[in-house]
N, C-alpha and C positions, 0 to 999 in steps of 0.2 A: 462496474461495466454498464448500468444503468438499460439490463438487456438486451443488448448488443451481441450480434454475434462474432464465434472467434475474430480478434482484429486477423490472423495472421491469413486464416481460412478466406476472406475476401481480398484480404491484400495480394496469395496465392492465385485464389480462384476468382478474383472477382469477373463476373459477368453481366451483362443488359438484363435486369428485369424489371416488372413495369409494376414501380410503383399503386400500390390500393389506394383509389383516390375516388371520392364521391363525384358525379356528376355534375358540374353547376354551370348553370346559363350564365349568359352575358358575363365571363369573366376580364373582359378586355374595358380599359378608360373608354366612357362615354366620349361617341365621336364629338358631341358639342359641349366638352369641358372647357371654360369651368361653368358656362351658363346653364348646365343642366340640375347643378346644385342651385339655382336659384328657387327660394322658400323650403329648404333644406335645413334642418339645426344640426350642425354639425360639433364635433367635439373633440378639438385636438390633446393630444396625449402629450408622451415627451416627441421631438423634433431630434435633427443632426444638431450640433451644436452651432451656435449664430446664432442671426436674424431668420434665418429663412423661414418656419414656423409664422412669425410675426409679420412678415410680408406675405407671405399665404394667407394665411388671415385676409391681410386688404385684398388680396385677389377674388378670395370668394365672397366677400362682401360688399363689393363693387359688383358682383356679378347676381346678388341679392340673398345671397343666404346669409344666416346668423349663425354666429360663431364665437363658440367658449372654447376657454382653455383650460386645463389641471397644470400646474404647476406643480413639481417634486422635491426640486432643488433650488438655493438660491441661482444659480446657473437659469435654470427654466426662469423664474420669475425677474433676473436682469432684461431678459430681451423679451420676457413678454408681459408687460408689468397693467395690461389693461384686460378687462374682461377675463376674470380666473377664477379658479378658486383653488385653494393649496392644498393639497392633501399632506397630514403631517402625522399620516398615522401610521400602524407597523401591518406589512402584508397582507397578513391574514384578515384586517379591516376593509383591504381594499375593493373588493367584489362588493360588500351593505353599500362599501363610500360609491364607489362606480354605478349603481344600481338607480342610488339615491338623487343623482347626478342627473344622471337619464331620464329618471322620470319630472325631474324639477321644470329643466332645461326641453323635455319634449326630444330629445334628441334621435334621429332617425339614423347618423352618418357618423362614424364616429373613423379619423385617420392618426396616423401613428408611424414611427419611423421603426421600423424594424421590428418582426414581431415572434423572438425569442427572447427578447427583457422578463421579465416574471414578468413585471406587472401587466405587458403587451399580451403575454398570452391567457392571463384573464380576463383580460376586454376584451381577447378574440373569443374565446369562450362563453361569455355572458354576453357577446354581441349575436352570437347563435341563439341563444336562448332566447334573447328578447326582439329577434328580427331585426336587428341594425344592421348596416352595411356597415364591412369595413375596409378602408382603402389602404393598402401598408405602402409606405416610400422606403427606399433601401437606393444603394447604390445602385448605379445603372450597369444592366448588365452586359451593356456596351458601353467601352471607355473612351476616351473622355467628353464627350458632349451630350451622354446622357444619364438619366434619372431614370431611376424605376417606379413607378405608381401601379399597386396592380389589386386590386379586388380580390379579397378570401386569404390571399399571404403571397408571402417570394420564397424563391428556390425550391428549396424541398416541398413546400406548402403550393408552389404553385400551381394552377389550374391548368395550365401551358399541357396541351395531350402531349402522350411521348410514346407515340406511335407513329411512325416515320410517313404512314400512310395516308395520315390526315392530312399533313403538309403537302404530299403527293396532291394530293386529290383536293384542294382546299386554293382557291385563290386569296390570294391579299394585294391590298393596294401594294404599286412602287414608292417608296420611301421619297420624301421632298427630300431638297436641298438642306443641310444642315447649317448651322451656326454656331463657328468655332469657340468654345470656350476660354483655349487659354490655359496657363498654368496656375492650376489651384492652393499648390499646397502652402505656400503664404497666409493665402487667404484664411485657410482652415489653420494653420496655425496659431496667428492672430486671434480667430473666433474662438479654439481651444482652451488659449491659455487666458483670455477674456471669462470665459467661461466656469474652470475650474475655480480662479479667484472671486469669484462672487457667489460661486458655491461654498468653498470654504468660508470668507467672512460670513455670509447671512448662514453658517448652518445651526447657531442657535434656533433658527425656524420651523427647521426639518430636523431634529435631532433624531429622528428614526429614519432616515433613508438612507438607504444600502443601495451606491450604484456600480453598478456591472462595472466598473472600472474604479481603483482605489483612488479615491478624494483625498489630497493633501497638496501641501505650499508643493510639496517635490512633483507631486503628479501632472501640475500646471509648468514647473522647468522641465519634465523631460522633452516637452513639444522645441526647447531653447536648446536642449543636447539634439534634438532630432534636426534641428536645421544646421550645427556644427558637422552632425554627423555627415549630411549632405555632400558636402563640400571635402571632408577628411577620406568618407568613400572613392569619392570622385576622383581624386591624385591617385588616392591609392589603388584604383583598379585599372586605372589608366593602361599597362601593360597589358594585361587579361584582355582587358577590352580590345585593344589593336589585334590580339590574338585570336580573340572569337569573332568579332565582327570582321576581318579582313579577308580578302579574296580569297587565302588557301585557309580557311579555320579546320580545325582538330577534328574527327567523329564525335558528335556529343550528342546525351539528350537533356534537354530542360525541364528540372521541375522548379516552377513559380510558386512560392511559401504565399501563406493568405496570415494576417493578421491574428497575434497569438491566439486571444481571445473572441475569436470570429465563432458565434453562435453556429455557424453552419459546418462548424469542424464536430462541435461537440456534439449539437442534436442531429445533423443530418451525414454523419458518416461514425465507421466503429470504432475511428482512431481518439482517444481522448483529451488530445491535444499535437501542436502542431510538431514538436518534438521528437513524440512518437510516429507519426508520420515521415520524419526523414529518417527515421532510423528503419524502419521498416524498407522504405523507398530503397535504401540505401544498400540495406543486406541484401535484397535483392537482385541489383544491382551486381553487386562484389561476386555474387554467386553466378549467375546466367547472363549478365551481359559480353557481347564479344571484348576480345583483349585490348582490340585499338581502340572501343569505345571510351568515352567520360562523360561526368556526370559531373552539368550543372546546376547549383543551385541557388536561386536568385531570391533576394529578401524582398519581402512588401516593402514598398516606400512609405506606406502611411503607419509602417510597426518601427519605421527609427526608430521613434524615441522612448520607445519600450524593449526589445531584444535584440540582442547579437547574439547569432549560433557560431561564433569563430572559435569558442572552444569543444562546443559538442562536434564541430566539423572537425575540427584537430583529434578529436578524440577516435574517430569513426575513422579518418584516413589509416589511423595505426593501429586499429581493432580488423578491421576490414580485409587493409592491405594495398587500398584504392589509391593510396599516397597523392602525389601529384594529377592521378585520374581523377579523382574528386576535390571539384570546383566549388568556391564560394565565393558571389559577386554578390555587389551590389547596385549603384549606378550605373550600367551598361543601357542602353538603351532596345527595350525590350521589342519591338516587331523585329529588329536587325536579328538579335539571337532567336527568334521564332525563325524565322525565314531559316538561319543557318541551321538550326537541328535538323537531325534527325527524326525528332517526335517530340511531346510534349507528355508528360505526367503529371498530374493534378488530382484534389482532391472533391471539390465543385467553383474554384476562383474562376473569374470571370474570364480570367486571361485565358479560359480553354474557349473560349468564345473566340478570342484572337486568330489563338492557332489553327480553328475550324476556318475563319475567313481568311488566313495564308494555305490551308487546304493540307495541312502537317499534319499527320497521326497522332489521334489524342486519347489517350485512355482518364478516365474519368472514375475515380475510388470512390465517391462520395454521391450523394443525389443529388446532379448537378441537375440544370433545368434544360442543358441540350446534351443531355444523356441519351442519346437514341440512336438506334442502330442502325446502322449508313452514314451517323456524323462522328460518332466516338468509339473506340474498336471493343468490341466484344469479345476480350481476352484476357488472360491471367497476366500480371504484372511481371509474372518472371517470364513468361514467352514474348510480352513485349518489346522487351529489350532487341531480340532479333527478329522480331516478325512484323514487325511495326510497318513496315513497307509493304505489307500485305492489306493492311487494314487502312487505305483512301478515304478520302473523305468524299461524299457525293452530292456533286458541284451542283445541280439541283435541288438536292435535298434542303442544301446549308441555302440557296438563295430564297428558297420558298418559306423555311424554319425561320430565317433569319427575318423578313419581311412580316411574317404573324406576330413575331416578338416585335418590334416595332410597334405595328400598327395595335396591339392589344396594351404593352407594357409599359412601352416607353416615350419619357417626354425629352427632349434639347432642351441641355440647362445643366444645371450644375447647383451643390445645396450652397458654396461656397465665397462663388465667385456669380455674378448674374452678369445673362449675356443682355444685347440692348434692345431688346424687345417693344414693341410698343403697347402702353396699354398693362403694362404687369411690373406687379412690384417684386413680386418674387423670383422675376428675370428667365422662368422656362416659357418654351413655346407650349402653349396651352394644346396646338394645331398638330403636335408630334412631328414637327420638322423633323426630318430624319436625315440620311444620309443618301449622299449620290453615287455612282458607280467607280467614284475615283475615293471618297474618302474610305477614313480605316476608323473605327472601333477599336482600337488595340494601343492606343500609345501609353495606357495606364496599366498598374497590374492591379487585381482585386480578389 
């Protein structure tokens, strides 16, 4: 349980409380990135999978800082094959090797894609020690035309206050005009399955690296099952979907699954995987929700090619009793079924972001980063079921919250697909083009 407390007792009880967080100044992207890194030695880690990494690179060194890379994997050293150095040794080396690094290289700036990897949380750690900034990139936590960049960590880690008051009382700029990305998952598939395969050929190199996700010829086809799957969902929910999306749809409420292996399931809420989470959701559910309600639940699009829950779902309708009440889609198109619920359950996926910008009751299980009270309901999961209509979202709140995030987290862009920016090779708006009063944040789930 790794300390945790009861899962069942927050799943029951949970409620709004405020995170123990150190104070830190300037946690928001410098307003004149990426020139403010210039004469900066900065030191990137492992990246998303791709190029993007490697086009980053040219952005900050055009913009005059220097810039080394560690390489882990043959994966890392395909797309970043200049200015590196490989670490090929086993964990417990990594903090002497990281240290070592730092002080060769001078390094002041050290960024990193996500930072619940082991290895990210010892360069988060030994970046305190030794006074280094660290800048984490994650997915954005508005979908789809942004990135997350954000100083000290994301989510749970974030520095984002979650005191509803601050935002009250706290001006932020209005968001620019944004610039559409597009659909990605091609793209990221491509760079996926790219990726894994030059991991596996070169791993005579690394023969000691353990990555957060299992390395094999098969681990690079299931991105090849994940774009069949696309398509086999799609027919096949096609009914469902006229059902839920159409003008008379069913009472329902929506929980959005986050990817199995999503660091922010395991360290930043009690459930210890996503599994357990639906079961819990679920019993829930079966026990306190009203009769004519149902329960959807929607897969991540980017866990294709890794899970189907279509037999734990089958197993739970007839454990339950939920039968036909309990939904499982896939492909439906997600702000439609937001709009139509009743409410939203989550555990901190992005997609509770969405639901706050359609103004839908959100309960929030996990240490999401708009966990606060006046955006996400302060109640027990089994009272939500029916009281969810008590608990609004405050259209204030969410426009002030939403515009700090913005203007502190997030860049226009994509790690995938780059949009046509001038001036940048890694295709985000360096200026945090943001969004206007007509676009949506929401057509992705995360």
């Amino acid at each position: 349980m790794r300390g945790k407390p009861p899962r069942a007792e927050l799943v029951r009880e949970s409620a709004h409380r405020e995170a123990p967080r150190e104070t830190r100044s300037n946690p928001e992207i410098p307003a004149d990135a990426p020139y403010c890194f210039r004469g900066r030695n900065i030191l990137l880690l492992q990246g998303p999978v791709g190029p993007f990494f490697a086009r980053l690179a040219q952005d900050l060194r055009w913009a005059g800082a220097n810039v080394h890379k560690v390489n882990f994997n043959g994966g890392d050293l395909y797309y970043f094959p200049r200015d590196f150095t490989n670490f090929t040794g086993r964990m417990e080396e990594f903090p002497a090797f990281l240290e070592r690094i730092c002080e060769e290289k001078r390094i002041d700036t050290i960024m990193l894609f996500g930072d619940c990897r082991g290895m990210h949380k010892i360069a988060c750690d030994r970046a305190d020690n030794l006074g280094i900034d660290v800048y984490v990139f994650e997915e954005g936590y508005l979908r789809p035309d942004y990135i997350t960049m954000e100083r000290h960590g994301v989510n749970g880690r974030s520095a984002m206050p979650r005191a509803g008051i601050f935002y009250l009382n706290t001006e932020a700029p209005e968001p620019n005009t944004t610039q559409t990305v597009g659909p990605s998952f091609w793209f990221a598939t491509g760079w996926a399955f790219t990726y894994y395969f030059w991991a596996i050929i070169l791993w005579p190199l690394f023969p000691r690296y353990r990555h957060h996700r299992p390395l094999s010829w098969f681990d690079g086809l299931r991105w090849v099952r994940g774009g069949f799957r696309k398509f086999w969902y799609g027919w096949r929910n096609r009914k469902i979907a006229n059902r839920l999306t159409g003008d008379t749809p069913p009472r329902f409420f929506l929980v959005p699954l986050q990817v199995h292996n999503d660091a922010q399931v395991g360290v930043h809420s009690v459930f210890d995987d996503v599994e357990e989470f639906i079961r819990n959701v679920t019993q829930s559910f079966a026990s306190h929700a009203p009769d004519d309600a149902h329960l959807v639940i929607k897969h991540h699009p980017m866990d294709r090619p890794y899970t189907d829950y279509t037999r734990l779902i089958r197993q739970l309708r007839e454990r339950t009793g939920l039968g036909d009440r309990l939904i499982y889609v896939h492909d439906i198109h997600l702000p439609t079924l937001i709009v139509r619920s009743e409410g939203v359950v989550t555990i901190n996926s992005t997609t509770g972001m969405s639901a706050l910008h359609h103004g839908k009751p959100t309960l929030a299980l996990g240490d999401a980063v708009y966990r606060i009270e006046g955006l996400t309901a302060n109640v027990s999961v089994d009272r939500f079921w029916s009281e969810a209509a008590n608990h609004p979202v405050h259209a204030e709140l969410y426009t002030r919250f939403r515009n700090q995030l913005i203007e502190r987290t997030q860049l226009n862009g994509n790690f995938y697909r780059r949009i046509r920016i001038p001036g940048t090779r890694a295709g985000i708006n360096w200026a945090r083009g943001a969004v206007n009063a007509n676009a949506r944040g929401d057509d992705q789930q995360g």
